[in-house]
C-alpha positions, 0 to 999 in steps of 0.5 A: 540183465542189463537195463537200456539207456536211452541216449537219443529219441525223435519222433516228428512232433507233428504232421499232416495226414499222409505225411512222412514221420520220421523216428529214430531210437540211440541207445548204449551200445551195452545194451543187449536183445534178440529182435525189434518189435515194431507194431504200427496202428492199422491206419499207417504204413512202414516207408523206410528204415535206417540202419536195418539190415534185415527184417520181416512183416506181418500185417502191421508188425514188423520184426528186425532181426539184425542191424547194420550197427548195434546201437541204434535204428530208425524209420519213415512211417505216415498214415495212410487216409486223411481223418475228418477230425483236425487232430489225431494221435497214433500211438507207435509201439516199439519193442526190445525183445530177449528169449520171447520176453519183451524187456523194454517197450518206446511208446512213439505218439504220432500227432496228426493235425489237419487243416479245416475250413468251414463257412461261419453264417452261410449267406442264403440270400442277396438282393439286387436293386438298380443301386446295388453296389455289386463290389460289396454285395456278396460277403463269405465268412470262412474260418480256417482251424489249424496250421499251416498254409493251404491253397484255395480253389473256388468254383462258381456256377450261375447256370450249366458248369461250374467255371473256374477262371475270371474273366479275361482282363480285356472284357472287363476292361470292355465292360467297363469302358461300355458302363462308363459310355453309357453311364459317365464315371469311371472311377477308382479308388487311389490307392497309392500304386503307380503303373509305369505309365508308358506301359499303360499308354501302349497296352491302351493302344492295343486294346482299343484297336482290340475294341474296334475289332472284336465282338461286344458283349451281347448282355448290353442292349443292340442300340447301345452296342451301334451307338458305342461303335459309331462312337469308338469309330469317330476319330474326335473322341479318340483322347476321350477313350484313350482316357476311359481305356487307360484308367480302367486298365490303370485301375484293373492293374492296381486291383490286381496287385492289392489282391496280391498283397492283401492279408487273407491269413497272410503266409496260411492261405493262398488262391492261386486263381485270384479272388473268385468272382460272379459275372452275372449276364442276366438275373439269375435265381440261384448262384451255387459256389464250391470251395475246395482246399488242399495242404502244403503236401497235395491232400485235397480236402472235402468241398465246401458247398454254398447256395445263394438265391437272388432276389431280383428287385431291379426295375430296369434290364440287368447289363453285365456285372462282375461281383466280386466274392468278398472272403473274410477270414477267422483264423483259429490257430492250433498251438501244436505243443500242448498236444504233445505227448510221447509215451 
């Protein structure tokens, strides 16, 4: 009986869950047999085959009993769930079978990684004062175990359901150009980052005939929404608000485009919806948060839930604010390779 050589074996070193694995086996075309034996592990499926002429299956057993060329065969399988550990392995048995008797048998291990993400040290709690800085009062430590890039989505609910969108550029302009009406000192960092400030100056132009227009926002008192619009409709301060307007515009832009460029776990994560955020009308008594996730290929992970109460320690009437969600990243980063093994 001749002995098989061998000259090209492959098997995906690693894959996602639900991801095609391809394999494929060369041999000498020497090497005599009667039938392949392909036994696949209950939680995977055949997707493909190469250089198969023609075959049967019985449960996870596949047979091929002729090929299109002698010498070598391949093919596509995955697995066919997603595992809640972040590393699998599934072991692939291929058989050369002569006259009922196996005379040669490949071991393929399939190596599955998911990504995981969990909350280090949930926040519980936040408290709100009339000093609170709410651009640094809500922190998330999440931590993403494994590789590979995944695509973040939040979802946030302070009362009725859960909101997936920011809110428009225009109200948090208005938002701020009332704050700083009525509390003087709009004031953004400089980060270095220049908007052409033509393009500035006729989106201006457009927002405050938008100001003028449209309906302002019911969490500020009534006393103060009659004095702004008598305020805005005074032509005196119209190069006072062009400024309020500009810089806040300026400053929103800017804000916007460093969220592009900061380094969550740089090429890992992506939040297609942009940092997530609370905007608080009134004082509310709980804020619920849903993070959920999915991989390079689409596979939606298990959400991830986070309750924060709030403690209420202001002393005067609650106007609208945005609080940003601050994310910081643990990244634990599998190396692949030292879980390699082929039988």
């Amino acid at each position: 009986m001749s002995e098989i050589n061998v000259l090209s074996e492959y098997i995906a070193p690693w894959a996602l869950p639900k991801e095609d694995i391809p394999i494929h086996l060369v041999w000498e075309s020497a090497f005599n047999f009667d039938t392949i034996q392909i036994d696949l592990p209950e939680d995977m499926i055949l997707k493909e085959f190469f250089n198969v002429n023609s075959c049967d299956t019985k449960g996870q057993t596949i047979n091929i009993q002729s090929l299109k060329s002698g010498n070598y065969f391949g093919f596509v399988t995955s697995t066919k769930n997603i595992f809640e550990e972040y590393h699998v392995t599934r072991d692939i048995h291929v058989k050369f079978i002569k006259k009922d008797e196996v005379i040669f048998t490949k071991i393929f291990r399939a190596n599955i990684f998911r990504p995981y993400v969990t909350v280090q040290t949930p926040p519980t709690e936040i408290t709100i004062t009339d000093t609170s800085r709410f651009n640094d009062l809500l922190h998330i430590n999440l931590k993403l175990t494994g590789f590979g890039k995944i695509t973040l989505h939040s979802e946030v609910i302070t009362g009725g359901e859960f909101q997936t969108k920011n809110a428009p550029l225009f109200q948090e302009i208005l938002i701020n150009v009332l704050t700083t009406f009525h509390d003087g000192g709009l004031e953004f960092e400089d980060k270095g980052i220049k908007i052409n400030p033509e393009y500035i100056e006729s989106q201006t132009e457009k927002y405050i005939e938008k100001i003028k227009m449209d309906g302002l926002p019911s969490a500020f008192e009534e006393a103060l929404i009659t004095e702004f619009r008598d305020w805005v409709g005074d032509e005196s301060n119209r190069s006072e608000l062009m400024n309020i307007v500009s810089k806040s515009l300026e400053g929103l832009l800017v804000q916007s485009i460093l969220f592009h460029l900061e380094r969550y776990p740089e090429t890992n994560v992506s939040m297609p919806k942009g940092r997530p955020s609370i905007t608080m009308e009134k004082v509310t008594e709980q804020i619920r948060m849903k993070f959920r996730y999915e991989d390079a290929i689409g596979n939606e992970y298990e959400q991830i839930p986070i309750n924060i109460t709030v403690i209420n320690k202001t002393t005067k009437p609650l106007r609208e604010h945005k609080i940003p969600v601050n994310i910081i990243w643990e990244i634990e980063r599998l190396d692949p390779w030292r879980y390699m093994s082929n039988g």
